[in-house]
C-alpha positions as CSV (number, residue, x, y, z in Angstrom):
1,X,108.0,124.6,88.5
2,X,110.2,125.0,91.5
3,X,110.7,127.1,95.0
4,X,112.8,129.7,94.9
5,X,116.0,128.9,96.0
6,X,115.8,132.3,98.3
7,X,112.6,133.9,99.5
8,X,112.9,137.7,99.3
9,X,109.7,140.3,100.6
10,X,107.6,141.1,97.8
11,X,105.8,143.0,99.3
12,X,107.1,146.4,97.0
13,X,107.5,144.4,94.6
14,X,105.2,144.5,91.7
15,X,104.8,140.7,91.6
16,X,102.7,140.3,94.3
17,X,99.3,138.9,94.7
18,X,97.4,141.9,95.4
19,X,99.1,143.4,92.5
20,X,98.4,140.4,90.4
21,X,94.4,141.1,91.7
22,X,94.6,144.3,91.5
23,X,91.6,144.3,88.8
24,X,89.4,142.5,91.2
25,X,90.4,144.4,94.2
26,X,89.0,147.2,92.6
27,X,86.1,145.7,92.1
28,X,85.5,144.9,95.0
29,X,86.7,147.6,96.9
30,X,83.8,149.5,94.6
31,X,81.3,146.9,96.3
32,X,82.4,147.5,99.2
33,X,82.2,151.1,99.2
34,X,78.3,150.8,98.1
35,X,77.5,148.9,101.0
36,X,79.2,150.9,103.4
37,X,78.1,154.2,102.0
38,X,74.4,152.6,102.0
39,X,74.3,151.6,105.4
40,X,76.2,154.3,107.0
41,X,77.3,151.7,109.9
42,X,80.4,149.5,110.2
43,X,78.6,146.8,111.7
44,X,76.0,146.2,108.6
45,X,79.3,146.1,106.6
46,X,80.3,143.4,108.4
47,X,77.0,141.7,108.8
48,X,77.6,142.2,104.8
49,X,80.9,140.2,104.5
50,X,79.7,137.7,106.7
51,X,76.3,136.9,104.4
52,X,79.3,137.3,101.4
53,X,81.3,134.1,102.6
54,X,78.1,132.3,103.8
55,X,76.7,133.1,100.2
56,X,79.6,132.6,98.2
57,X,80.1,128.5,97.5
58,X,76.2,128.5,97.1
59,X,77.0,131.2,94.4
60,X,79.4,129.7,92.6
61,X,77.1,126.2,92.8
62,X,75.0,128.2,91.0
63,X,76.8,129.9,88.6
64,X,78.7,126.5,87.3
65,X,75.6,123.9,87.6
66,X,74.2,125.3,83.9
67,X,77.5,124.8,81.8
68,X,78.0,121.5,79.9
69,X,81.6,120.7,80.0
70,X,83.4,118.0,79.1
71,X,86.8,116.4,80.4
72,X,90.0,117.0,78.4
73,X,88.3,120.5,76.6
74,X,90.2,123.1,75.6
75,X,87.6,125.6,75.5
76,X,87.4,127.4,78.4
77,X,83.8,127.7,80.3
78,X,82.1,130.5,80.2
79,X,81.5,131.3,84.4
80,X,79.4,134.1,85.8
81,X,81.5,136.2,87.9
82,X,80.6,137.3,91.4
83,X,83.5,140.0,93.0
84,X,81.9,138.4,96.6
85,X,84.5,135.3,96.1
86,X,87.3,138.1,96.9
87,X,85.8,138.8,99.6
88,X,86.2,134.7,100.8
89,X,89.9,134.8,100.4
90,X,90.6,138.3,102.2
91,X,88.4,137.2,105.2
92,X,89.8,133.8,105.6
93,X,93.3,133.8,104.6
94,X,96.3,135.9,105.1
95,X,98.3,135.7,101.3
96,X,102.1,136.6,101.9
97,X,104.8,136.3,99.1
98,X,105.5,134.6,96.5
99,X,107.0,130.6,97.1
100,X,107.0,128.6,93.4
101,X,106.6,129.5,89.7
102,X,106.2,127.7,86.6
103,X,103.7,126.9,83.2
104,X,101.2,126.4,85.2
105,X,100.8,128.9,87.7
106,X,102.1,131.1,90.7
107,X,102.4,129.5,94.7
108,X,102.1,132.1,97.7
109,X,102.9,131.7,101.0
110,X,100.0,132.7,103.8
111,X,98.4,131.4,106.2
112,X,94.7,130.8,107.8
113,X,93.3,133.8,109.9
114,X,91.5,131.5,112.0
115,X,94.2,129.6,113.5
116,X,97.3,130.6,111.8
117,X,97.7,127.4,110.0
118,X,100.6,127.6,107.4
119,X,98.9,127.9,104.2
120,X,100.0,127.5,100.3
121,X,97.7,129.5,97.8
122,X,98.1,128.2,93.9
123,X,96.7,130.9,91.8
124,X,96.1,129.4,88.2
125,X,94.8,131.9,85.2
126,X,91.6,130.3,83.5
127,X,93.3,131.2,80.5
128,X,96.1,128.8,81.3
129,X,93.4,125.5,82.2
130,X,93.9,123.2,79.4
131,X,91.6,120.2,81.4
132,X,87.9,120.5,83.0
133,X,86.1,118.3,84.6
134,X,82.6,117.8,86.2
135,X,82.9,116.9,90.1
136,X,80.5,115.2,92.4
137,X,78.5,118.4,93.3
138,X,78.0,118.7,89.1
139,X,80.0,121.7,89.0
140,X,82.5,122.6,86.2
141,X,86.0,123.1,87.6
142,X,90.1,122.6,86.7
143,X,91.0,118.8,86.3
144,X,93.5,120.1,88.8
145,X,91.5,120.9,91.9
146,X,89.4,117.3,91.0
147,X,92.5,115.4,90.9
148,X,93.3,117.6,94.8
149,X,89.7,116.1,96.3
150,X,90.3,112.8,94.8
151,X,93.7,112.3,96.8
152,X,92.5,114.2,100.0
153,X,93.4,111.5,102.0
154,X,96.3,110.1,100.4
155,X,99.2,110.9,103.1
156,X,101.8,111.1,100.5
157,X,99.9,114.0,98.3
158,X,99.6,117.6,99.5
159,X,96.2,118.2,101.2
160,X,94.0,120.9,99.4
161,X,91.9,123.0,101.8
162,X,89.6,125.3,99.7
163,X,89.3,126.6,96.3
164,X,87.8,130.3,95.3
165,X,86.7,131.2,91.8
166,X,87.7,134.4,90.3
167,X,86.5,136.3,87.2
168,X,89.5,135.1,85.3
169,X,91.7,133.0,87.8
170,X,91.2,130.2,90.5
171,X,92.7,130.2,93.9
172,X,93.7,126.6,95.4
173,X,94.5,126.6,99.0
174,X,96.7,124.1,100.5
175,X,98.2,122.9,103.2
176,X,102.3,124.3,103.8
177,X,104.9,121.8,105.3
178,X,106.6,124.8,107.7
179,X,110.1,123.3,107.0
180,X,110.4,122.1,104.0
181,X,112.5,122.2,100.4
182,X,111.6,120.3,97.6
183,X,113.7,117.1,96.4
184,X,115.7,118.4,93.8
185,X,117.2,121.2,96.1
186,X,117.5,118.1,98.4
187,X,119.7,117.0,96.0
188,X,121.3,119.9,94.8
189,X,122.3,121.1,98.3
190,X,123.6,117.2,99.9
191,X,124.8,115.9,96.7
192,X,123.2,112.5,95.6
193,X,121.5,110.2,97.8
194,X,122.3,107.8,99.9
195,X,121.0,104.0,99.1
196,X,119.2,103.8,102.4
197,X,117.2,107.3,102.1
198,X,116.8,107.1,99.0
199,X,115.0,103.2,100.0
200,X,113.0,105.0,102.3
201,X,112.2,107.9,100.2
202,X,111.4,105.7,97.0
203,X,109.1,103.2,98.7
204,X,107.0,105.9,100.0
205,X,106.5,107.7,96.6
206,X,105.5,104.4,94.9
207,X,103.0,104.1,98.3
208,X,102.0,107.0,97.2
209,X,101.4,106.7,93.0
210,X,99.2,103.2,94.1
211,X,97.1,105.2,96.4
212,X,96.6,107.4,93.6
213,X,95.8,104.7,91.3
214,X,93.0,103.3,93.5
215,X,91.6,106.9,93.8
216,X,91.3,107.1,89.9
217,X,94.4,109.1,89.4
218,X,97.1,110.0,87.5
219,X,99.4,112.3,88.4
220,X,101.8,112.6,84.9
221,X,104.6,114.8,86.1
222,X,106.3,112.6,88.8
223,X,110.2,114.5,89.6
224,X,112.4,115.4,92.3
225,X,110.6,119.7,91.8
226,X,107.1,117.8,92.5
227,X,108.0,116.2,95.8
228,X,108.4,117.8,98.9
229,X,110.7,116.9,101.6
230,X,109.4,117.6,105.2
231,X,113.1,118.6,107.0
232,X,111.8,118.3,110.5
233,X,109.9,114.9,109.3
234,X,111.4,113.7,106.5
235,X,108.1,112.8,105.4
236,X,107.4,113.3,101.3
237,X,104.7,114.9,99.6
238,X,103.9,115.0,95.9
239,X,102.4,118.4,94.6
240,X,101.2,120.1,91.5
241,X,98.9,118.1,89.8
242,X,98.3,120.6,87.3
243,X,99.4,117.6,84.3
244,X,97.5,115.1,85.6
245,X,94.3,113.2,84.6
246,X,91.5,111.1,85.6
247,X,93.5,107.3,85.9
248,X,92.5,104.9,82.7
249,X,94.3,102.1,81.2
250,X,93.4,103.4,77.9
251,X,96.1,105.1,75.5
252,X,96.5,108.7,75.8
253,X,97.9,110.7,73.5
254,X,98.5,114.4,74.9
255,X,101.2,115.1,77.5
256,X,101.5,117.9,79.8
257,X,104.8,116.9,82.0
258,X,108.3,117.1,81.8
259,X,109.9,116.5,79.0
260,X,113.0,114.4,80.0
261,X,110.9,112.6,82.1
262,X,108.6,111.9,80.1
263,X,109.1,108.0,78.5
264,X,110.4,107.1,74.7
265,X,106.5,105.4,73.3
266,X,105.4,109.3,73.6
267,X,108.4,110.5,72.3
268,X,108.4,108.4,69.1
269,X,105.0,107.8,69.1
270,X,102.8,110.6,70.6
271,X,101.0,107.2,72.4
272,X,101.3,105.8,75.6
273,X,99.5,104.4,78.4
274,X,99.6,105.7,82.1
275,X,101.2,103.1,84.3
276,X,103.6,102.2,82.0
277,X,104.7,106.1,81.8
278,X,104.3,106.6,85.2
279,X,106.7,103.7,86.1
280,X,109.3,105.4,83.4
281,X,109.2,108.2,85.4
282,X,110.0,106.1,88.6
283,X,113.1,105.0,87.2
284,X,114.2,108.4,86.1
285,X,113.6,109.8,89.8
286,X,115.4,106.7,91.2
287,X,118.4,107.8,89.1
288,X,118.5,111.2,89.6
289,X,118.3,110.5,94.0
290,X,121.8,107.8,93.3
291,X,123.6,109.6,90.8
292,X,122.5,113.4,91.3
293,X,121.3,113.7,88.3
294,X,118.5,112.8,85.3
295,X,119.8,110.0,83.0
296,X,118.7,111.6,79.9
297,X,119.2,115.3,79.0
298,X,117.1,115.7,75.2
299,X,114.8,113.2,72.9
300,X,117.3,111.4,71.1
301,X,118.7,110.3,74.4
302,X,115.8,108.9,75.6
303,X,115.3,106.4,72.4
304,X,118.6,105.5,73.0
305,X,118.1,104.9,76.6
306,X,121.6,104.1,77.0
307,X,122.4,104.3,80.9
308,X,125.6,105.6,82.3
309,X,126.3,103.8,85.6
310,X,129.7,105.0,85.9
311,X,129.2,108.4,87.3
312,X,129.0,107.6,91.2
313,X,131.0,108.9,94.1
314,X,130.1,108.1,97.0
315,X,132.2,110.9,98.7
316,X,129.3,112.5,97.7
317,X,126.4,111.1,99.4
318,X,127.4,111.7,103.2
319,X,126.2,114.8,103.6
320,X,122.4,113.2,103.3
321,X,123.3,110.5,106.1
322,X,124.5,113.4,108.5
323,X,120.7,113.9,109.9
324,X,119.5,112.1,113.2
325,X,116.2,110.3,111.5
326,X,118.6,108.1,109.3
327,X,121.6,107.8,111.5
328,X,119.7,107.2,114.9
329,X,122.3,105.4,116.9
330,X,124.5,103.6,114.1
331,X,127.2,105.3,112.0
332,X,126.3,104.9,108.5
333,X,127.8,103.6,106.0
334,X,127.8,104.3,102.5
335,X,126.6,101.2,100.6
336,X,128.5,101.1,97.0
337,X,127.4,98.1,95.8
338,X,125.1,99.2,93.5
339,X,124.2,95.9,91.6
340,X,120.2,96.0,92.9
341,X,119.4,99.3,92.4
342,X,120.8,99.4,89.4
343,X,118.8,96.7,88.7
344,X,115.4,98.5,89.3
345,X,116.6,101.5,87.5
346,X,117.4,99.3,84.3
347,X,114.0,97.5,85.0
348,X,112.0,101.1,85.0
349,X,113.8,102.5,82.1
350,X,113.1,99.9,79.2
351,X,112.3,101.3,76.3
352,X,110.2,97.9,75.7
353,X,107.3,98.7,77.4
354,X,106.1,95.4,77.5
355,X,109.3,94.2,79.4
356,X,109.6,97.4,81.8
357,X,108.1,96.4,85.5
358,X,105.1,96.7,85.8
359,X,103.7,99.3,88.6
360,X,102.8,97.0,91.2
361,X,105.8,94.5,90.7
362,X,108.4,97.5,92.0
363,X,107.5,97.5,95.3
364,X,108.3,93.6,95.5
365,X,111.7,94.5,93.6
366,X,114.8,93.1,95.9
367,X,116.3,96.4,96.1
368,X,113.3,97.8,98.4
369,X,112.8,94.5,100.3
370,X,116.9,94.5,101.2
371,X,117.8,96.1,104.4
């Protein structure tokens, strides 16, 4: 799933999200019309739409409370429909055009009415949700939007706001970065990293997966298209949690990430467990920020796990040192002994799982402790 490279209007393009709606819009422009045509007043409509988004979580409490579900079904649940959730998003939020793409649902730009707070909305088909779960107010929603209200206040994960159940979809509403590109157009656009971002960077994503970890989760599909790079900031965030699970130190065998990422146990075995993958997955993102690209490109690559360390250039990592965050008042320079991280990245991609570094050893690696 990534951002497209450049945002055009969509706004006569058939691809938008009122088009995408337009089923529901109907049906709730139908509602609408009853109520106006009842009262005969435009303030009782609005009286009407305010009752409507005081009404509407209560409603879907309701509707969800009486369904049995169980985590990692397949099945999908059978929901009561109300059309007054539309009426929640189209009062509160302004949706714009279309961001991201990708397996597991469409990201549109907006923002909040209120306050004009930059907003993201994920619109994900129910069709599409292979993971439910139970939350803490006992009521049956995607793994995904548990997963978001686990990590709330983890600074390094992207903040959900609100979530809106329709008939056949669900809306998740999220906080936007205003400046922002993801890492692998980071990378694509400045060439490879520099060793001292991509320290910086990579200590604050494994901040992050611990954080995670202590909330009870795990993510699944760490990469450089899941993290977002604040420009103004520099700040990360990880996003799309639409793979992830409830954390466990059980085996699991079903996995919804990215294949070259993913780590040689599942390959060959369908088995692994989720540190140990998740740690894999470090070592291919540490690769790809050095060298510019992913160390493995198909299966039998990744049962090999032969590493090519002969591809650097460091002519190509300056145009990542040119910002003022990194440079502040030294020149940089580019540091092409490559022994340490090297180290790490051999360390994270062992295809012995029982010698690959464990999770919490990496942040004590030398490479992150060096200045």
């Amino acid at each position: 799933m990534k951002f497209s490279p450049q945002i055009k209007d969509l706004r006569h393009n058939e691809d938008t999200f009122d088009s995408l709606d337009s089923d529901s819009e109907l049906s709730d422009a139908r509602c609408l019309s009853s109520s106006s045509s009842s009262s005969q007043s435009s303030s009782s409509s609005v009286q009407v739409a305010r009752k409507v988004n005081d009404l509407n979580d209560h409603l879907i409490r309701l509707t969800t409370t009486n369904h049995y579900c169980h985590t990692h079904i397949h099945e999908q649940p059978t929901h009561t429909y109300s059309t007054l959730t539309s009426l929640k998003c189209h009062s509160l939020y302004t949706i714009q055009r279309k961001i991201r793409s990708g397996g597991f649902g469409d990201v549109y730009q907006g923002t909040r009415k209120l306050d004009n707070f930059p907003i993201a909305v994920k619109i994900i088909k129910k069709d599409k949700i292979n993971s439910w779960t139970i939350d803490n107010e006992n009521r049956c929603i995607p793994m995904e939007i548990d997963l978001m209200l686990k990590v709330v206040e983890c600074d390094g994960c992207i903040k959900i706001i609100d979530f809106i159940e329709r008939h056949d979809r669900y809306l998740i509403v999220m906080e936007r970065p205003a400046n922002c590109m993801d890492l692998w157009d980071f990378i694509d656009n400045r060439g490879p990293i520099s060793q001292q971002m991509a320290r910086v960077f990579f200590k604050k994503i494994v901040t992050t997966v611990m954080e995670m970890k202590q909330k009870g989760v795990l993510h699944r599909d760490i990469k450089d298209e899941n993290i977002l790079v604040d420009l103004n900031t520099f700040e990360l965030k990880l996003i799309d949690f639409g793979a992830g699970t409830h954390y466990t130190n059980d085996e699991l065998n079903d996995f919804q990430g990215t294949r070259v990422y993913s780590p040689p146990e599942w390959i060959g075995k369908q088995a692994y467990k989720g540190d140990e993958a998740t740690v894999w997955s470090l070592g291919v993102l540490l690769y790809n920020m050095i060298y510019g690209n992913i160390p493995f490109e198909n299966d039998e690559e990744i049962l090999n796990c032969q590493l090519d360390f002969s591809k650097y250039d460091p002519r190509l990592c300056g145009k990542s040192q040119q910002h003022a965050f990194f440079v502040k008042s030294k020149p940089q320079i580019v540091n092409t002994n490559l022994t340490d991280v090297n180290d790490l990245i051999k360390m994270c991609l062992n295809c012995d799982t029982a010698a690959r570094i464990k999770l919490e050893e990496i942040s004590d690696h030398k490479w992150l402790k060096s200045c």
